[in-house]
N, C-alpha and C positions, 0 to 999 in steps of 0.2 A: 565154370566147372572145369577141373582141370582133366586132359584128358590121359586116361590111364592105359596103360597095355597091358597085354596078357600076353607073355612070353614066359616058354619054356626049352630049354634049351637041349637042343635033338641031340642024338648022336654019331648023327652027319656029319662031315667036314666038307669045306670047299679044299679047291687049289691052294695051295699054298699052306694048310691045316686048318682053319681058323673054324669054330664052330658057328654053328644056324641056330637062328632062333627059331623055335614053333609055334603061330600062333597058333589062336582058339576062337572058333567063330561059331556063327547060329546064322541060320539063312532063314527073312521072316518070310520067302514065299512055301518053302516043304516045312518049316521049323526045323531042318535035320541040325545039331551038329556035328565040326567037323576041323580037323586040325590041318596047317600047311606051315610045310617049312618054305620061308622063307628070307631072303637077305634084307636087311634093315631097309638096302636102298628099296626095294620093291615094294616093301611092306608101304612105304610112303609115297611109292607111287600111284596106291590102289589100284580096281581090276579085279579085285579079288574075285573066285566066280565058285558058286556052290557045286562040289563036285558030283551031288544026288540031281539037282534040276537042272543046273545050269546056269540058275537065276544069279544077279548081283546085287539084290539089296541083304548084305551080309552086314552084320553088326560082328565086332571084337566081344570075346567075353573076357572074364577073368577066369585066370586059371590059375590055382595055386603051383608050384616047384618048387624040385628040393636041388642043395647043391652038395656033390661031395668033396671034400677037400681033404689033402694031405695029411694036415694037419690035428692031434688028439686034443682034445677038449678039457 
């Protein structure tokens, strides 16, 4: 199965401009969810940790996002 993400893209910037991704998580020991920005590289580092318990058995969800662009349709 292939593995999917759920990014949404904040409106944070780092150093240098470049935008964050947001993910979207569920944590199954409180069931809270809950979003984190963070950089691609981290996001694959895992670690991730529930900001309500504490706990790390955090699953990704999906989240939908919208993008705006310049551009008229």
């Amino acid at each position: 199965m292939a593995n999917h993400r759920a990014i949404m893209w904040a409106e944070r910037t780092v150093e240098g401009g470049s935008e964050m991704p947001q993910y979207v998580f569920l944590c199954q020991d409180c069931k809270k969810e809950f979003t984190q920005i963070l950089h691609i590289a981290e996001m694959e580092k895992g670690g991730v940790v529930c900001p309500q318990c504490g706990g790390n058995r955090v699953t990704q969800q999906v989240a939908a996002f919208s993008a705006v662009t310049s551009r008229k349709s």
